[in-house]
C-alpha positions as CSV (number, residue, x, y, z in Angstrom):
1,X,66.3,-168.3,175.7
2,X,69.3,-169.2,177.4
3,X,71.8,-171.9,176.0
4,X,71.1,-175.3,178.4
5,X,67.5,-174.7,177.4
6,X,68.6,-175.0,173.7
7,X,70.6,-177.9,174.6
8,X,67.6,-179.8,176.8
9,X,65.2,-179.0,173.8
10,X,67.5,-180.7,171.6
11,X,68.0,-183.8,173.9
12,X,64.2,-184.4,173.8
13,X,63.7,-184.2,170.1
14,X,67.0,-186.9,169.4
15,X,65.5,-189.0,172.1
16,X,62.5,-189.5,170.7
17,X,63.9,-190.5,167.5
18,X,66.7,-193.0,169.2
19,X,66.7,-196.1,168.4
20,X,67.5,-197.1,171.6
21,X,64.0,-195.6,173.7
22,X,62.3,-199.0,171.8
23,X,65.0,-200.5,174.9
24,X,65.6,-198.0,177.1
25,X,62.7,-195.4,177.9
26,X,64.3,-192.1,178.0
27,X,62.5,-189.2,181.2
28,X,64.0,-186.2,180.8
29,X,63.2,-183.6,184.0
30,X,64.0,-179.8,183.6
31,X,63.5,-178.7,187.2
32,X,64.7,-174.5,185.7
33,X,62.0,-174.6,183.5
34,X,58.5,-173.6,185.4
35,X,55.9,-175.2,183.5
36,X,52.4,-173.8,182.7
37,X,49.1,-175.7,181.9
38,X,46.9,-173.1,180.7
39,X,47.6,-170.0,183.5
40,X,48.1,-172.6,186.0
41,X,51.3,-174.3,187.7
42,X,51.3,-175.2,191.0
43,X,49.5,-178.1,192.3
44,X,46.1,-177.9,193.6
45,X,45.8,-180.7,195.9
46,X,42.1,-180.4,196.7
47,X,41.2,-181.2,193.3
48,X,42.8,-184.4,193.1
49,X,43.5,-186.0,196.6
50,X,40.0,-186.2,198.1
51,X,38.3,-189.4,199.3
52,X,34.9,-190.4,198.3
53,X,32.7,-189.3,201.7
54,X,31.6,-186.3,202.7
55,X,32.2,-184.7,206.4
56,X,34.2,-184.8,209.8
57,X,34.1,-187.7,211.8
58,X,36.8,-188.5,214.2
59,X,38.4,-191.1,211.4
60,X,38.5,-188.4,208.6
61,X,39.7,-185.8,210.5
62,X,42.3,-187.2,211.3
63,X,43.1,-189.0,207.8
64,X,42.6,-185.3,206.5
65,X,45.5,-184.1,208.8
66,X,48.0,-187.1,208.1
67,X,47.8,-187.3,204.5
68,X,47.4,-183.7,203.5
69,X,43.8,-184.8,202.0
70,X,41.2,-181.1,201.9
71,X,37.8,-182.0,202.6
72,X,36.0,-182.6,199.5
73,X,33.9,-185.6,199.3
74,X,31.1,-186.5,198.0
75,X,27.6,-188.0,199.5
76,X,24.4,-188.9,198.6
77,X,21.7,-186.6,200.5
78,X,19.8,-183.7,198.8
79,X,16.2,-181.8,198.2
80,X,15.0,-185.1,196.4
81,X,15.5,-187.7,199.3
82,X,14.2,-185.2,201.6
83,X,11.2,-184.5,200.3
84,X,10.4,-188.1,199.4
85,X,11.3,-188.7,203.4
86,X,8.3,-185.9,204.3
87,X,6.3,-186.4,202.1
88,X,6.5,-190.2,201.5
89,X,6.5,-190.3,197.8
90,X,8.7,-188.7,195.0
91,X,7.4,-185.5,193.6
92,X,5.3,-184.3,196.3
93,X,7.1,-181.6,198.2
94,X,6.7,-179.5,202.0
95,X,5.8,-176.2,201.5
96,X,8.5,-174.0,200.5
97,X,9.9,-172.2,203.6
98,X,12.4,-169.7,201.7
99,X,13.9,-167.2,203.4
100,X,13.8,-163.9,202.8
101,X,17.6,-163.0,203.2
102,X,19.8,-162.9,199.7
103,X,22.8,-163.2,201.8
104,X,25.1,-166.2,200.0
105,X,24.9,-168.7,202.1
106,X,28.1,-170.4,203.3
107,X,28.9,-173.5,201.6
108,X,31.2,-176.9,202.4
109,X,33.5,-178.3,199.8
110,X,31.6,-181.6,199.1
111,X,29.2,-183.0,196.2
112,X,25.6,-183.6,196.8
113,X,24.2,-186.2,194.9
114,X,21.3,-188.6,195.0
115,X,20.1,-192.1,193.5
116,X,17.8,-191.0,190.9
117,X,14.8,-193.4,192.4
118,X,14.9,-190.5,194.8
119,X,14.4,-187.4,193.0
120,X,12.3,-188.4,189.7
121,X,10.0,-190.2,188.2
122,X,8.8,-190.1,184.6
123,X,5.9,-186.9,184.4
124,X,7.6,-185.0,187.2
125,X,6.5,-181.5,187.6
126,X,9.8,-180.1,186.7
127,X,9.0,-176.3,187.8
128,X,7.6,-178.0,191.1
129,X,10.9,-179.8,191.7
130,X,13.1,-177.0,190.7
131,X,11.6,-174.9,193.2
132,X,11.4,-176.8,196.0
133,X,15.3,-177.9,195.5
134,X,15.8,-173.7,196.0
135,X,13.9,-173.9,198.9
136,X,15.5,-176.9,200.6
137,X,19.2,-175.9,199.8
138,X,18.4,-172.4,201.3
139,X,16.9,-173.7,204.5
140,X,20.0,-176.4,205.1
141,X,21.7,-176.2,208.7
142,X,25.1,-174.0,209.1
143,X,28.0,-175.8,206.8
144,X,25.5,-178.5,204.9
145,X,25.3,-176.3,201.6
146,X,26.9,-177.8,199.2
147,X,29.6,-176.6,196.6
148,X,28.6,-178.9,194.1
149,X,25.4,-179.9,193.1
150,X,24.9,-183.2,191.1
151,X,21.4,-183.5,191.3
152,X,21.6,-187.4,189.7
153,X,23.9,-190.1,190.4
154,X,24.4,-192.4,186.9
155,X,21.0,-191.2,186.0
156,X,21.1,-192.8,182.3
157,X,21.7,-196.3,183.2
158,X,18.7,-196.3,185.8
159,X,16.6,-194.5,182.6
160,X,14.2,-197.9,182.6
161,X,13.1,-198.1,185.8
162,X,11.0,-195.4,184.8
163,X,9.0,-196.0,181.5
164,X,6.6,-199.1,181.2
165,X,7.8,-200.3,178.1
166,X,10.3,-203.7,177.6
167,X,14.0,-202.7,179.2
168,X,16.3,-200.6,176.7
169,X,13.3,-199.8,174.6
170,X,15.0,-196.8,172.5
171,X,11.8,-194.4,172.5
172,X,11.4,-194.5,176.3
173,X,15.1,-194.4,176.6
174,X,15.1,-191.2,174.7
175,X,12.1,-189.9,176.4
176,X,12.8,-190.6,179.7
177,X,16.9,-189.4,179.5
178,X,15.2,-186.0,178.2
179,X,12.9,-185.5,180.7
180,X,15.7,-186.1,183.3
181,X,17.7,-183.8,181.4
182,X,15.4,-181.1,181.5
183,X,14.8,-181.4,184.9
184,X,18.8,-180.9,185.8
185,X,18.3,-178.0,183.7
186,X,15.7,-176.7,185.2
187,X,17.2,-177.0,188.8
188,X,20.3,-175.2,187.7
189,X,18.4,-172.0,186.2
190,X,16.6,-172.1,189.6
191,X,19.7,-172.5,191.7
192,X,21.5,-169.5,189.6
193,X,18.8,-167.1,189.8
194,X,18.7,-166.9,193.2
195,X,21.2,-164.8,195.1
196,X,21.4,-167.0,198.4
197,X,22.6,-169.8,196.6
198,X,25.0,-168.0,194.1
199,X,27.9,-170.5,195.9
200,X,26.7,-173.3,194.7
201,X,28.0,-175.0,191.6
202,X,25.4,-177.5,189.2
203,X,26.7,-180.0,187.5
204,X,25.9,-183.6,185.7
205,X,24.9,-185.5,184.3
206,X,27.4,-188.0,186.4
207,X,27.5,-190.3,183.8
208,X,28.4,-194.3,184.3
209,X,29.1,-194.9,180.7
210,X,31.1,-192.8,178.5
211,X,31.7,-195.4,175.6
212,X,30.9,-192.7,173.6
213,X,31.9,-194.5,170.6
214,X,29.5,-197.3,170.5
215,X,27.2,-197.6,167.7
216,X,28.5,-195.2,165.7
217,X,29.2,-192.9,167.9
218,X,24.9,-193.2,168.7
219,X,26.0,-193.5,172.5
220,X,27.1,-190.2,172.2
221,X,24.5,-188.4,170.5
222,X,21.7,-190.5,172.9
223,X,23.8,-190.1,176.3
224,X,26.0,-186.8,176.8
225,X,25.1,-185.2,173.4
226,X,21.4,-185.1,174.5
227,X,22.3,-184.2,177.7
228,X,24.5,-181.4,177.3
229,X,22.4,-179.7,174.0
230,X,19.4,-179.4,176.8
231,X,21.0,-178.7,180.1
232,X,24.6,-177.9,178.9
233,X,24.4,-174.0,178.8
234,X,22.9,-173.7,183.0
235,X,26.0,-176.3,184.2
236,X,28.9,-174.7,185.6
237,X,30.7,-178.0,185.3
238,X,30.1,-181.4,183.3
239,X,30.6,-184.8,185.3
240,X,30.9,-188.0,184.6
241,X,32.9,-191.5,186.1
242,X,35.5,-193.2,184.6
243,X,36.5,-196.9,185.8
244,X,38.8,-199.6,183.8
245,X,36.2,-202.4,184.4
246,X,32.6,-202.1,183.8
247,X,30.5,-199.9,185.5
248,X,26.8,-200.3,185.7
249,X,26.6,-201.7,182.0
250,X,28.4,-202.4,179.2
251,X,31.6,-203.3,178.1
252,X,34.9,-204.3,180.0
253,X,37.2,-201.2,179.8
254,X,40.8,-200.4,180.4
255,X,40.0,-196.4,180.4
256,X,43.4,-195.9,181.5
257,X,45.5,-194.2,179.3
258,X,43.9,-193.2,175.4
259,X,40.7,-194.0,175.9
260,X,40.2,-191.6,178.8
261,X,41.3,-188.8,176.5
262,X,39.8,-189.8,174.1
263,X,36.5,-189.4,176.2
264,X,37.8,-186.0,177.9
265,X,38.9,-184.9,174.4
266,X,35.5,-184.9,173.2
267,X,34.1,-183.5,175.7
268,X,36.1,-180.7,175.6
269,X,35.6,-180.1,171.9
270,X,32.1,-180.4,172.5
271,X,32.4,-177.3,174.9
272,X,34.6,-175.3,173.2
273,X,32.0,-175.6,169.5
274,X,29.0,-174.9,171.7
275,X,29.9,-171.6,174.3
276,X,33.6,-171.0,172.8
277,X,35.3,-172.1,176.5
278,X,35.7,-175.6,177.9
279,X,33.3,-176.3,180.5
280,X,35.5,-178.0,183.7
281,X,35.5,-181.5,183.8
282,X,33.9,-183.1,187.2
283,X,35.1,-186.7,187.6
284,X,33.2,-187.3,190.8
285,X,34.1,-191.3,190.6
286,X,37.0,-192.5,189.2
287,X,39.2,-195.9,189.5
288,X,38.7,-199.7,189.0
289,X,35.8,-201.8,189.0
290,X,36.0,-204.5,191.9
291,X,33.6,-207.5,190.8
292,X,34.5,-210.1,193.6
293,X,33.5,-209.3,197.3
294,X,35.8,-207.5,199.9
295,X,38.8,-209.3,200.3
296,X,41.9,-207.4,201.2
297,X,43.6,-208.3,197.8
298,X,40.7,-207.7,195.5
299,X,39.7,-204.0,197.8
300,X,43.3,-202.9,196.9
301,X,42.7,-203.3,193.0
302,X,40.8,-200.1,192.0
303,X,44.5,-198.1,193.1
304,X,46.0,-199.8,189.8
305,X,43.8,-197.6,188.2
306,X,43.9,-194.5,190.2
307,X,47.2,-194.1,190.1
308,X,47.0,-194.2,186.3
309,X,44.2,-192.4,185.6
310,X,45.8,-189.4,187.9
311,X,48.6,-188.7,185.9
312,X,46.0,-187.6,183.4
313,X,44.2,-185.7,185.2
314,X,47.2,-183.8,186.6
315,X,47.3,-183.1,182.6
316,X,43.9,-180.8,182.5
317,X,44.3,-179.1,185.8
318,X,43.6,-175.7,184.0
319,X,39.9,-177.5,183.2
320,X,39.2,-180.0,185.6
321,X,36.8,-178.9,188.7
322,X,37.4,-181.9,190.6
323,X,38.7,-185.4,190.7
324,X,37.2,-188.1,193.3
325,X,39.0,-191.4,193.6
326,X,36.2,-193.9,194.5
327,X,37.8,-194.9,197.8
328,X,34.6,-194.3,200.7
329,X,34.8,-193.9,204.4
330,X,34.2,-197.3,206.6
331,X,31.1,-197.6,204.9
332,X,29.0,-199.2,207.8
333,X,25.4,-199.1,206.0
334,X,27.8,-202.3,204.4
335,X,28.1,-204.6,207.7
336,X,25.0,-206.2,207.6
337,X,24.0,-209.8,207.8
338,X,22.6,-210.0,203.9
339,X,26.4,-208.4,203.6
340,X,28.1,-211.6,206.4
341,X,29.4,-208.2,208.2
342,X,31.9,-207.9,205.6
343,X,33.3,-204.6,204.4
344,X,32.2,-202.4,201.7
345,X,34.6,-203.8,199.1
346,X,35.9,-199.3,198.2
347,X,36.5,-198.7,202.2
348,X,39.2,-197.4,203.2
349,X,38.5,-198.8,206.6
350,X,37.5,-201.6,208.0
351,X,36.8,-203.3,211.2
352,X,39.7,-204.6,213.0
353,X,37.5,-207.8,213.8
354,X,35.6,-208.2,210.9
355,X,32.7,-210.3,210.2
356,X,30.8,-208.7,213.7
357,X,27.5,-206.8,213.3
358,X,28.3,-203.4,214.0
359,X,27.7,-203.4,217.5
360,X,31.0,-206.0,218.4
361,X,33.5,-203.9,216.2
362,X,36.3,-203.1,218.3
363,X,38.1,-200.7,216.2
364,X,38.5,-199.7,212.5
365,X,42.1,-199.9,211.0
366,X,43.1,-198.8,207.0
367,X,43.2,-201.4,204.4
368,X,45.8,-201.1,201.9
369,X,44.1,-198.4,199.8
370,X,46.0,-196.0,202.6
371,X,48.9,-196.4,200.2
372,X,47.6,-194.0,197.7
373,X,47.6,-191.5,199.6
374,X,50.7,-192.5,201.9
375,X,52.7,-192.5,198.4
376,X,51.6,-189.2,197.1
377,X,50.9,-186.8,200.0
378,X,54.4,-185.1,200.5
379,X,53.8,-184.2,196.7
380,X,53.2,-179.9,196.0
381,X,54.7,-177.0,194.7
382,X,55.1,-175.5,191.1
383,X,55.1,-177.5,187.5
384,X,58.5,-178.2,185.7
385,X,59.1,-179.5,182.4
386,X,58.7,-183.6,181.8
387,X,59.0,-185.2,178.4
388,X,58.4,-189.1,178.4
389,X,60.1,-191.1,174.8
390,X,57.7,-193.5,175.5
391,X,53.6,-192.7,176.3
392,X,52.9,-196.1,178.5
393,X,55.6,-194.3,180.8
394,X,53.7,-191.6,182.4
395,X,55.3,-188.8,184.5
396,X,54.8,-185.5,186.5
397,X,57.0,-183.2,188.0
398,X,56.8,-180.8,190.9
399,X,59.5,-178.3,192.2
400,X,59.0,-176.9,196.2
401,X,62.0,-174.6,196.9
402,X,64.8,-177.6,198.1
403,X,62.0,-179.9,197.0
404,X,61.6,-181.7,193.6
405,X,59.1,-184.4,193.6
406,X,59.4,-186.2,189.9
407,X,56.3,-189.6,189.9
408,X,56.4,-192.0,187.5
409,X,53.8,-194.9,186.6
410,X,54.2,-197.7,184.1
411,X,50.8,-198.3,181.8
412,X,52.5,-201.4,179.6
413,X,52.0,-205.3,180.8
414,X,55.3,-205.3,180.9
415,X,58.5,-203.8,183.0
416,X,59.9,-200.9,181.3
417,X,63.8,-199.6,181.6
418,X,63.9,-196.3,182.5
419,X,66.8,-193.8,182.1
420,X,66.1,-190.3,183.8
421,X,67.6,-187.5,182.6
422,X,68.0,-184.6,185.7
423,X,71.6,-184.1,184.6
424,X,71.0,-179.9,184.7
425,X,70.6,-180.4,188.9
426,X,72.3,-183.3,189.3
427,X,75.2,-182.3,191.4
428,X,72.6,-180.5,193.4
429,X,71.1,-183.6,195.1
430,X,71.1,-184.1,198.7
431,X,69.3,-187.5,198.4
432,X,66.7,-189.0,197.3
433,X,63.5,-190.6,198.8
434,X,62.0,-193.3,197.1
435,X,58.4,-194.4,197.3
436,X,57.0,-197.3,195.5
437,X,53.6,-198.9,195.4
438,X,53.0,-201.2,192.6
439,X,49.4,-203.1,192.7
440,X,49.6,-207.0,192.0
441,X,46.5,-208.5,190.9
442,X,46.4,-212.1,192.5
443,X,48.9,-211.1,195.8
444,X,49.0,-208.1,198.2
445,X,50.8,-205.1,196.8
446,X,54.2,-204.2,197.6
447,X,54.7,-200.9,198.7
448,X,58.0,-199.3,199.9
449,X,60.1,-196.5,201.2
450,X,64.0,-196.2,200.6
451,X,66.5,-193.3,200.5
452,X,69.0,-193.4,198.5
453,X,72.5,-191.3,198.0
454,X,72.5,-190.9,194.0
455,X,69.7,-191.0,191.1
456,X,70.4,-194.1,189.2
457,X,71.6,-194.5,185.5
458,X,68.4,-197.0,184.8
459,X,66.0,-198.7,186.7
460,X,63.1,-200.8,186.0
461,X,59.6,-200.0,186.8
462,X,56.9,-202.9,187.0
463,X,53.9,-203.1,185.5
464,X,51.1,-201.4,187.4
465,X,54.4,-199.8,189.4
466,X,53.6,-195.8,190.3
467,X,57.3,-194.5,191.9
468,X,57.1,-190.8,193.6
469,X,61.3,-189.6,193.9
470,X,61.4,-187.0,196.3
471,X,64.8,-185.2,195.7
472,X,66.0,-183.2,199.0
473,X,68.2,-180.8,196.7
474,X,71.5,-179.0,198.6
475,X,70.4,-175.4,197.3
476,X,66.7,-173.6,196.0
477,X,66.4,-174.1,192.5
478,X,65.7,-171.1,190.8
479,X,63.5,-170.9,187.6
480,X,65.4,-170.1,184.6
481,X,62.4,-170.0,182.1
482,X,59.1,-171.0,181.6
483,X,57.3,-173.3,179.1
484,X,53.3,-172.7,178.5
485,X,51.0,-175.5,177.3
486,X,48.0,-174.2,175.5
487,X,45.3,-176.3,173.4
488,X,43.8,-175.2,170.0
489,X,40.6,-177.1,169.0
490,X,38.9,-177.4,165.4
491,X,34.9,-176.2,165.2
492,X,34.4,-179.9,164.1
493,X,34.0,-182.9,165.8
494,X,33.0,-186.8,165.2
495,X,33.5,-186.7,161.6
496,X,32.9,-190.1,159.5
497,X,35.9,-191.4,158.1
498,X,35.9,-192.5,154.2
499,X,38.4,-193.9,152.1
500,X,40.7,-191.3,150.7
501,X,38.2,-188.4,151.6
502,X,40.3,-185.3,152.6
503,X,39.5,-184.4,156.4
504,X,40.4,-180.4,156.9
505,X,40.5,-179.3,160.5
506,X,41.4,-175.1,161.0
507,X,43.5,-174.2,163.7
508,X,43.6,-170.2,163.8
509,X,45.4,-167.5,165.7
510,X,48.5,-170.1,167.5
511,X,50.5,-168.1,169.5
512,X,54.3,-169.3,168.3
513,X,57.7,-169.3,169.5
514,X,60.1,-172.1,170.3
515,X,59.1,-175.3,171.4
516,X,57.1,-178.2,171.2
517,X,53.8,-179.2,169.1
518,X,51.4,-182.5,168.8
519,X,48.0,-183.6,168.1
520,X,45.4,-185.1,169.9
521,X,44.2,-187.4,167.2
522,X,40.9,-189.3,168.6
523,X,39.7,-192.3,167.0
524,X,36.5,-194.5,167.4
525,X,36.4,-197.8,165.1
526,X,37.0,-201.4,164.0
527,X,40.2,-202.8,165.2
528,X,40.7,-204.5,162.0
529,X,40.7,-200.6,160.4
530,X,44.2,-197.9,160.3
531,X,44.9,-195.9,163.1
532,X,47.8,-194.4,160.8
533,X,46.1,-192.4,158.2
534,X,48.5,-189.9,156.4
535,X,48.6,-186.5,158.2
536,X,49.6,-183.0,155.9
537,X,50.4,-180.1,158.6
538,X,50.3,-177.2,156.1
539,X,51.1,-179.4,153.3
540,X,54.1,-181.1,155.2
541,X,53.6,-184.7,156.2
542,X,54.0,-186.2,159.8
543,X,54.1,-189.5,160.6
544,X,51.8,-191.2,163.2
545,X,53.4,-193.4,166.1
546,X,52.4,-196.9,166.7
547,X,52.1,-196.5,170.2
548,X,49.4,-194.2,172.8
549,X,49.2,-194.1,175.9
550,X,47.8,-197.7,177.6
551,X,47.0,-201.0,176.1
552,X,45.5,-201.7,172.3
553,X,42.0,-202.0,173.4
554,X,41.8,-205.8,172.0
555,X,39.0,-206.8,174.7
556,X,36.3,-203.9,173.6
557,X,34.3,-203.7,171.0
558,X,36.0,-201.0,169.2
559,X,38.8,-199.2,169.2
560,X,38.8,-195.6,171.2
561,X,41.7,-193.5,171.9
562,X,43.4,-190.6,171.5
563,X,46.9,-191.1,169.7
564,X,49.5,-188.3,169.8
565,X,51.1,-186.9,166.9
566,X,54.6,-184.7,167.0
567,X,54.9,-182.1,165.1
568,X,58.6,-180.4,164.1
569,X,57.6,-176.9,165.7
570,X,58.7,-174.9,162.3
571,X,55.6,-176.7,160.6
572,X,53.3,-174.4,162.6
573,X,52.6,-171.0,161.6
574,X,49.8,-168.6,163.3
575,X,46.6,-170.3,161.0
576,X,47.0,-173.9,160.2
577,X,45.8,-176.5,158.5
578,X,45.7,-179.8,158.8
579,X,44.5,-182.1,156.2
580,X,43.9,-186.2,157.2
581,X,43.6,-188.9,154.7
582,X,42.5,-192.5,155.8
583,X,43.0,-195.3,153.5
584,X,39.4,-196.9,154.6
585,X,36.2,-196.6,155.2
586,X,34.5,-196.8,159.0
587,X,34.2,-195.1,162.3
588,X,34.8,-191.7,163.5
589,X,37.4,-188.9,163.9
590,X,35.7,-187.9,167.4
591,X,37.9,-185.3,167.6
592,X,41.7,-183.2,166.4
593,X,43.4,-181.1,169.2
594,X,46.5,-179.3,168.6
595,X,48.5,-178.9,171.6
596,X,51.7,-176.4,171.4
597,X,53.9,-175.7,174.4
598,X,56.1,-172.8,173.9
599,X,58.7,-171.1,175.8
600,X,57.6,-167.9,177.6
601,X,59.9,-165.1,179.2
């Protein structure tokens, strides 16, 4: 390890202890140092940048093209809506017509999904369904075979339109949610055994609701614990939405930030107890929850929370499938006179003149949600090292040969100061493009491009404020070393929490070496209960910040998030444990991840 790595190690750790990040929020950015998640560095676009509607129309094409968007939507067509379309009811199907050929079929990067009222109704016959869903995917036209398979969108919320009993009656709820889940399994063993279809990926249960911690934790073991113990081991990846808002049902949410690891945390503990890997996340919706009708203020609001929500994605590249901001097409199955010919209030276009039926629009132009992708699609290339003093400041950073693309997005109500620290390059800057979109929630946002000669010594960065700094550098940076993140998790998972009961989590077989270490504390309870129970590393205490990522969760229920714990880096040895002491009773630990990032040669 050379000696400005030693130095920029030692930066971070005084930094986070400085008095003065509580005024000044210290972003230190290491463009020498190639960072790894997992085995993975560079930047896959097409799992991030995608726009929620499948296909090639004239408009998408060309929206692809401009913004550096893949093709990799997601629409809501499959074997169920078919059938039902042929055969005028649900559950009676065509006869099968399967081909003989095992040649893989060719498939298109898009999800296939349907409304549930589509594909089931309670007493389906499963092995019925299952096979004609083989039958119809093999027998789709040139390029409509999907990637992904999601046979049900938001099944569980829909669970009482199917049983006879009063709404949210638990014993239909729980019979109905396991006969859908046994059906998705049952479509995915069918799908994998045959060799024509061997392209296609099954996944679900695209859930609306992960409030996981509701109850007890009951939403869990009723929801996505039910789910994934019956169809879990045939899905290649698990889905699910996330929105700050409410979705279908429940409670108002601000997933941004904790709570979304919290969720993803789980999940991924989940996986790793049950097959020993981490099944890929699928977050085939994702963003904020517009209540009001279109208007070109209130259509602009969901970006607030995809920009945050991103950042921690970019995070799990290593186990995320794909990522789907819920931004759609020009959504015309929306201008209808029920809707006064208004927009779809997700488009991303709308009619020039609107308020027309369909047949007087004169032209489609982008609403504002164009700025998403306006502010990030220059951004590629290969991981560096980032370290943030202060969670509600969220960055990323990306290094393309005379390219170094550094983003930066503010989770706190209120503006941050914000010192960046690029002092090992900084006589290697050319200039410096600045783009700024920050999301207002009564006015129109303000979005804006401005290059500038030198990086300054602070600036201030607005709530709901996401800032991509595109550096145009005078020579290729060259990687001096490389930093690799990897995640340890504990075989248990959603443990109660009693006063002064001793929690042991194992971590086993840490690769070491110099660098960084933290947990991934998740907890689920009362707001009126700690969050700051004493944590023993190997016997050595640590202490447990005050602050996560995002706001303190006042508005829901209970308290869900995922705090992060730093660890001095000599307190971890190759098998670890990690003892937790609460000093009351209630809620869950949902989960304890250790995360260590260590320098690599």
């Amino acid at each position: 390890m050379n000696f400005s790595l030693k130095i920029f190690l030692l930066v971070i750790i005084i930094a986070s202890n400085n008095s003065l990040c509580a005024q000044v929020n210290v972003v230190l950015v290491e463009p020498t140092v190639k960072k790894f998640i997992g085995d993975v560095s560079e930047l896959d676009r097409s799992k991030y940048f995608n726009i929620h509607a499948p296909g090639k129309t004239p408009l998408l094409e060309s929206f692809y093209e401009q913004y550096n968007v893949e093709q990799s939507g997601r629409g809501f067509y499959g074997p169920g809506i078919d059938a039902k379309k042929l055969m005028g009811e649900v559950g009676l199907y065509p006869k099968s017509n399967n081909k003989k050929s095992n040649k893989p079929r060719p498939i298109s990067r898009y999800v296939a999904t349907e409304h549930p009222r589509n594909i089931y109704k309670e007493g389906i016959d499963i092995e019925a369904a299952a096979k004609w869903a083989v039958s119809y995917f093999k027998n789709t036209k040139q390029g409509n075979t999907p990637l992904w398979y999601e046979p049900m969108n938001e099944p569980f919320v829909h669970a009482k339109d199917f049983y006879e009993e009063k709404d949210w009656d638990p014993v239909a709820e729980l019979r109905v949610k396991t006969e859908m889940s046994q059906l998705f399994r049952a479509l995915a063993e069918k799908i994998h055994a045959d060799p024509a279809l061997k392209n296609i990926k099954v996944m679900g249960y695209g859930a609306a609701w992960p409030s996981f911690e509701l109850k007890d934790f009951q939403n869990w073991e009723t929801n996505m614990g039910l789910f994934l113990d019956i169809a879990g081991d045939q899905l290649d990846a698990i889905s699910y939405h996330l929105y700050d808002g409410i979705n279908q049902v429940g409670q108002e949410n601000k997933r941004s930030g904790s709570n979304n690891d919290a969720i993803m945390d789980l999940v991924e503990t989940y996986s790793y107890q049950r097959w020993g890997i981490i099944k890929p996340h699928a977050i085939t919706e994702y963003g904020g929850i517009a209540k009001k009708e279109f208007s070109l203020i209130s259509n602009m609001q969901s970006i607030r929370s995809q920009n945050a929500m991103i950042f921690g994605l970019l995070d799990r590249e290593d186990r995320l499938e794909i990522s789907i901001p819920f931004t759609t097409d020009n959504a015309k199955w929306h201008i209808t006179k029920a809707n006064d010919y208004l927009p779809y209030k997700a488009v991303l276009w709308r009619a020039e003149n609107m308020g027309v039926p369909k047949n007087q629009i004169t032209g489609w132009v982008y609403t504002n949600r164009i700025q998403f992708y306006e502010l990030w699609k220059a951004v590629r290339g290969e991981r560096v090292f980032v370290s943030t003093s202060n969670p509600d400041i969220q960055v990323q950073g990306f290094l393309d040969e005379k390219k170094l693309f550094v983003a930066l997005n503010n989770l706190d109500d209120n503006a941050q100061q914000v010192a960046l620290d690029l002092s090992s390059i900084k006589s290697n800057v050319k200039d410096l493009l600045v783009k700024s979109l920050t999301i207002y929630k009564e006015d129109f946002p303000l979005y804006y491009e401005k290059t500038i000669s030198s990086i300054p010594e602070v600036f201030s960065i607005d709530p709901a404020q996401t800032i991509v700094l595109e550096f145009n550098l005078n020579n290729t940076i060259l990687f001096k070393n490389q930093i690799k993140s990897n995640r340890y998790y504990s075989s248990n998972y959603l443990i109660p929490i009693k006063a002064d009961k001793e929690l042991v989590f194992e971590f086993n077989d840490v690769d070491l070496g110099v660098g960084f270490a933290k947990l991934s504390m998740s907890l689920g309870r009362e707001h009126d209960l700690s969050k700051a129970p004493e944590v023993l590393v190997n016997g050595e205490k640590v202490e447990v910040p005050s602050n996560w990522k995002g706001y303190d969760q006042a508005n829901r229920k209970k308290f869900f998030g995922a705090i992060e714990i730093p660890i001095p880096m000599d307190f971890i040895v190759k098998n670890n444990t990690v003892k937790i002491y609460f000093p009351d009773t209630g809620g869950h630990l949902s989960s304890l991840i250790l995360d260590i990032e260590t320098i690599i040669n």
